[in-house]
C-alpha positions in Angstrom: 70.4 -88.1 19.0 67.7 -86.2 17.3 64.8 -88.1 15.6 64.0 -84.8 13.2 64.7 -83.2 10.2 63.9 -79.3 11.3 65.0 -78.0 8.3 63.0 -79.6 5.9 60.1 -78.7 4.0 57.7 -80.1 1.4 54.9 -79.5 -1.0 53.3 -82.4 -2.2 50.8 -81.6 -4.9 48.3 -85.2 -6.3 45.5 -83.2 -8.6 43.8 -86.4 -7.9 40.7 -85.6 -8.9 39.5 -83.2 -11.6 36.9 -81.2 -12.6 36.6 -83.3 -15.5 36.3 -87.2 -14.5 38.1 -88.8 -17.1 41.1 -86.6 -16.7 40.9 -87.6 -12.7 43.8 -89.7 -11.6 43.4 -91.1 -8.1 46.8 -92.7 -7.5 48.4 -89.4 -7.4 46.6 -88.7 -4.1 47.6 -92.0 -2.9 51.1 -91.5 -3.6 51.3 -88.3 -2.1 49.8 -89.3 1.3 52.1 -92.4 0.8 55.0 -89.5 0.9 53.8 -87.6 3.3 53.1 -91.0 5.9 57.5 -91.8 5.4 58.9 -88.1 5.4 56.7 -86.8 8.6 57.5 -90.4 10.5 59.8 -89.5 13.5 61.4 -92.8 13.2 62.2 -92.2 9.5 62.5 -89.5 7.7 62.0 -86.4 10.7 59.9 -84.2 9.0 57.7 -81.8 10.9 54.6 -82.7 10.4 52.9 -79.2 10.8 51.6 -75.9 8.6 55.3 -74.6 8.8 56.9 -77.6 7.4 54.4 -79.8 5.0 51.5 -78.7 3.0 49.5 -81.0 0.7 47.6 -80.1 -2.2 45.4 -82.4 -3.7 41.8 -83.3 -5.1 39.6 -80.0 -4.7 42.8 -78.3 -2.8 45.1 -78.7 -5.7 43.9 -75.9 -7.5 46.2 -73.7 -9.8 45.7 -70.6 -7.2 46.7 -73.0 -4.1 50.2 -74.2 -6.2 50.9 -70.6 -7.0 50.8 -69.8 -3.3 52.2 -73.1 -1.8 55.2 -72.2 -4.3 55.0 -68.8 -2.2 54.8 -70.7 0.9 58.5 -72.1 0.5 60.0 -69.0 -1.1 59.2 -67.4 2.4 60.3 -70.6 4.6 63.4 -70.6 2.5 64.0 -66.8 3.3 63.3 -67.8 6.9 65.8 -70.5 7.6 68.8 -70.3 5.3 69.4 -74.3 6.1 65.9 -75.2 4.7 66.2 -78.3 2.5 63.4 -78.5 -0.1 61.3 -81.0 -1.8 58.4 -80.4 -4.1 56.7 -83.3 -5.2 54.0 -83.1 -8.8 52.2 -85.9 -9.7 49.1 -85.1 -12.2 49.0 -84.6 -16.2 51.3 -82.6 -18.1 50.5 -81.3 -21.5 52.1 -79.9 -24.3 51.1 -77.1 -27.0 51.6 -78.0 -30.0 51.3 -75.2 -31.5 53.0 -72.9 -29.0 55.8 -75.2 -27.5 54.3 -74.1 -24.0 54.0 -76.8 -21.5 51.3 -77.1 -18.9 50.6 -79.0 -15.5 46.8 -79.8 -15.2 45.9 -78.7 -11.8 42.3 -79.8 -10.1 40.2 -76.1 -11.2 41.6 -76.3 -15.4 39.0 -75.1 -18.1 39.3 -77.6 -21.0 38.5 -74.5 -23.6 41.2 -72.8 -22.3 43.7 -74.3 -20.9 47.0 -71.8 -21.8 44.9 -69.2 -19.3 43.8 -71.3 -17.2 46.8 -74.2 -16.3 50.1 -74.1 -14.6 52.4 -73.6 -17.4 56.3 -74.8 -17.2 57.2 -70.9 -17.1 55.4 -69.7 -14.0 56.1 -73.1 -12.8 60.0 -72.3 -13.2 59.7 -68.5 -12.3 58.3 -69.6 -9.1 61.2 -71.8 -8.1 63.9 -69.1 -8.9 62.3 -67.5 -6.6 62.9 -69.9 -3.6 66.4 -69.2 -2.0 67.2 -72.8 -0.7 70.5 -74.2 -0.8 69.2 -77.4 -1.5 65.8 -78.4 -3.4 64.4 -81.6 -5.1 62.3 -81.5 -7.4 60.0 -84.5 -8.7 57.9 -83.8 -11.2 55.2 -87.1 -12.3 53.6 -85.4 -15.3 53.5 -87.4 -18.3 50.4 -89.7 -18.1 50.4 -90.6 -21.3 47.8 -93.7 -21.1 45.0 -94.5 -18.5 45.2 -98.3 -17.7 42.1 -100.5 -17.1 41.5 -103.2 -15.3 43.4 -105.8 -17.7 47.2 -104.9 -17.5 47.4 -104.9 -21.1 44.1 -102.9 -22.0 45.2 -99.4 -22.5 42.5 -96.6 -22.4 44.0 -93.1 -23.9 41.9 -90.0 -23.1 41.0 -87.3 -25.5 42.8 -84.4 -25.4 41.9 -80.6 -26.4 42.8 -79.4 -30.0 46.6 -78.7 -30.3 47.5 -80.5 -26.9 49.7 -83.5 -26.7 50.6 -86.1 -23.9 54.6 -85.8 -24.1 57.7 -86.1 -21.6 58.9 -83.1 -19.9 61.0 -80.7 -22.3 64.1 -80.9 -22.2 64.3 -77.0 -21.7 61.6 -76.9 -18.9 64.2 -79.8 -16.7 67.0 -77.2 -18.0 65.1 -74.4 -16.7 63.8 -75.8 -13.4 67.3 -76.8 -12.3 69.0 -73.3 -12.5 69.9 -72.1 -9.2 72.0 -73.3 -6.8 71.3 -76.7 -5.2 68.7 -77.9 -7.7 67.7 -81.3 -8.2 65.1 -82.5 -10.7 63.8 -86.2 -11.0 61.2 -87.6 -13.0 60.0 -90.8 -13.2 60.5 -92.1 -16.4 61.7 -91.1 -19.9 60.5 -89.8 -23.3 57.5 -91.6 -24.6 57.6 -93.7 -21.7 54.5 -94.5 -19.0 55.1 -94.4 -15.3 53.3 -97.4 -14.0 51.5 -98.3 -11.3 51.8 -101.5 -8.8 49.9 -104.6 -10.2 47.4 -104.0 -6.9 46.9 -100.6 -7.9 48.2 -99.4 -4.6 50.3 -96.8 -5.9 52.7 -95.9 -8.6 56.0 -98.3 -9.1 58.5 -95.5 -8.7 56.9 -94.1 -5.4 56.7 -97.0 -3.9 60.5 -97.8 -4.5 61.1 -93.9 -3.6 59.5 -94.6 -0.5 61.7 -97.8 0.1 64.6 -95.9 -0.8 63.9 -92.6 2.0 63.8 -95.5 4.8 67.6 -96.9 3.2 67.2 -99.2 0.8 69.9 -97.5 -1.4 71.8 -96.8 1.6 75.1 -98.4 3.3 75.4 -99.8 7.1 76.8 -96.6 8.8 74.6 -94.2 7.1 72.4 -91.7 9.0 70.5 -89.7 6.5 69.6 -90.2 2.8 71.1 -88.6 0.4 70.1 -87.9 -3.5 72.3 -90.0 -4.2 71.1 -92.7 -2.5 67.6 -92.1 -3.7 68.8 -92.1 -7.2 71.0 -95.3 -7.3 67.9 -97.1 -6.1 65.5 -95.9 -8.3 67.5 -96.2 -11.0 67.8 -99.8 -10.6 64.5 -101.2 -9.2 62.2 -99.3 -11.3 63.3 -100.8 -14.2 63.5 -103.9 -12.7 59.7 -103.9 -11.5 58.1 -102.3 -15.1 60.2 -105.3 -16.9 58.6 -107.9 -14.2 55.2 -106.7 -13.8 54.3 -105.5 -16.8 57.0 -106.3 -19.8 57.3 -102.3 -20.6 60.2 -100.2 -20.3 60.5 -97.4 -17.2 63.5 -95.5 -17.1 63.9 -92.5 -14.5 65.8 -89.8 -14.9 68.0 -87.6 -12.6 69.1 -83.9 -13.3 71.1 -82.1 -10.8 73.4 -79.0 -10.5 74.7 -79.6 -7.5 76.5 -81.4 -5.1 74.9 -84.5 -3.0 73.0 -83.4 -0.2 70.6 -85.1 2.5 67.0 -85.0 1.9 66.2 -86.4 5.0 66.7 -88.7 8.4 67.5 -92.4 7.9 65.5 -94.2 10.2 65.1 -91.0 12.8 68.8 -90.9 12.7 69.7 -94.0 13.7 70.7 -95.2 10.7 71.4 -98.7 9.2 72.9 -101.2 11.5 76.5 -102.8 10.8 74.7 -105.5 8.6 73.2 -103.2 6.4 69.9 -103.2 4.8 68.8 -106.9 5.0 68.9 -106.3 9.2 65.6 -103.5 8.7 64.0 -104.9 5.5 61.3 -107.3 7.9 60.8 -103.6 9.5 60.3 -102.0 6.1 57.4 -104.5 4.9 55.7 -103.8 7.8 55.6 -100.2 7.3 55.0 -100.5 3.6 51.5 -102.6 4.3 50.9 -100.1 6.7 51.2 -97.4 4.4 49.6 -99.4 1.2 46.5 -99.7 3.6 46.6 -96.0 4.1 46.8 -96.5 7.8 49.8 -94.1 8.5 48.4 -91.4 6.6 48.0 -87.9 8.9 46.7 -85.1 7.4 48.5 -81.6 7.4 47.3 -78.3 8.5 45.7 -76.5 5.5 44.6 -78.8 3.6 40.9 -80.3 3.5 40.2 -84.1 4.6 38.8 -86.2 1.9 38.3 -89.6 0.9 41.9 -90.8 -1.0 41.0 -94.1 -1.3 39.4 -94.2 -4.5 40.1 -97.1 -6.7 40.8 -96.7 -10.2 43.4 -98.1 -12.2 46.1 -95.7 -14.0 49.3 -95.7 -15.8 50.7 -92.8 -15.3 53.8 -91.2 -16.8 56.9 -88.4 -16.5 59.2 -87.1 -18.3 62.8 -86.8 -19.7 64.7 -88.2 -22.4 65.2 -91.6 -23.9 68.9 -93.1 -23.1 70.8 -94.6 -20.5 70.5 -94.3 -16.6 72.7 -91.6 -15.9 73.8 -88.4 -13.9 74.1 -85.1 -14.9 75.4 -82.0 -13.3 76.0 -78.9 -14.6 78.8 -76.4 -13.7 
């Protein structure tokens, strides 16, 4: 039985810190290591963890240049093996222009007094992404980060923005465009006006540490040897709200787009799967890789990307995207 996933690839992108402090955002990095510690574990996810199959951006690395070409980097993976399954994973500020419609991701190197030159807007964003031939990619965008939380839960800190520029969900029309192509899937992790949270021990954000749950089977039935989008979707769907409501008496709704059909993103359990009692027989397992991971003990750095310090503290809220509503599905024809 193999214990990897050989055709999978990812690009995990946490700005983490910016050239201007008080738009830094620290948990991003830790989430992104905390993705990178489940999908590259042999006994998990199967991931390759080398320069051909994970690349990290983040901190001084996530610059808009180093996107532009880790964007490059699948497009030619994806022309290289025509079973290549794709995630790309965003978690940093996203911006609107009010006076242009244009939406921007604020990568690490942005110049406040000109950020339309000088950002990632939606449209390269998207024109980069048509350009990657995979039959299956997921997208997660974080982008929203609407608030920055202090050390009181209920002590909300907004930051300043430019003239014109706007803390908002994701366009509707940027999700529309970035799932055009076959095999696209687009999650973000919450909905209109919405915050994306983080966990009360400032560990990392609520909906990745639930995503990570989820890629080691908690959405998952006994029987079950990889996880699909489906599975990942079903759980987020339910214990993100869940743990917003709990912890922090706000509202968190993720939302799914796809235009496809269900697909496995990755191993479950190195392809052993979940045993014929289900999830409750592996969850003692799980806890012990989740402390593991919350300690930042299981974090290996990939080729290509520089080693830094990602445990800086600092409490955020951070946020996504999509629209207001139920929990729901959507594909398109």
């Amino acid at each position: 039985m193999t214990n990897t996933f050989s055709h999978g690839y990812a690009l995990l992108i946490g700005v983490g810190e910016s050239a201007y402090p008080k738009w830094s955002l620290p948990v991003t990095v830790k989430d992104m290591h905390a993705i990178q510690s489940i999908l590259t574990d042999a006994n998990l996810c199967g991931y390759l963890n080398d320069e051909q199959h994970i690349r990290l951006l983040y901190d001084a690395g996530a610059t808009r240049q180093a996107i532009v070409d880790g964007l490059t980097w699948l497009k030619e993976q994806a022309a290289a093996d025509t079973e290549a399954t794709i995630i790309i994973y965003y978690s940093g500020h996203g911006w609107l222009d009010q006076s242009t419609g244009e939406y921007y991701l604020i990568q690490h190197d942005i110049e406040a007094v000109d950020i339309p030159d000088s950002a990632v807007s939606a449209q390269a964003f998207t024109e980069a992404l048509r350009q990657i031939a995979a039959k299956r990619l997921l997208v997660i965008i974080d982008s929203c980060h609407a608030q920055g939380m202090a050390t009181a839960k209920d002590k909300i800190v907004p930051i300043k923005l430019p003239t014109h520029f706007a803390q908002t969900a994701l366009p509707k029309q940027f999700i529309e465009e970035l799932k055009q192509g076959e095999g696209r899937v687009v999650f973000t992790s919450s909905r209109g006006t919405q915050s994306s949270w983080i966990r009360a021990d400032g560990a990392m954000s609520v909906y990745t540490y639930h995503l990570i749950e989820a890629l080691q089977g908690a959405g998952n039935q006994p029987g079950d040897t990889v996880v699909r989008v489906s599975n990942l979707m079903n759980y987020l769907g339910k214990t993100v709200p869940e743990t917003v409501q709990q912890e922090y008496q706000q509202e968190q709704i993720p939302f799914f787009d796809l235009a496809t059909e269900d697909f496995a993103v990755s191993l479950l359990r190195g392809g052993k799967g979940l045993p014929e009692n289900g999830w409750e027989a592996v969850e003692a397992d799980v806890a012990e890789t989740m402390g593991r991971v919350i300690a930042g003990r299981d974090v290996a750095i990939a080729s290509g990307t520089q080693t830094v310090d990602s445990s800086g503290s600092g409490n955020v809220n951070f946020g996504n995207i999509a629209r207001a509503g139920e929990i729901r599905i959507e594909k398109s024809s």
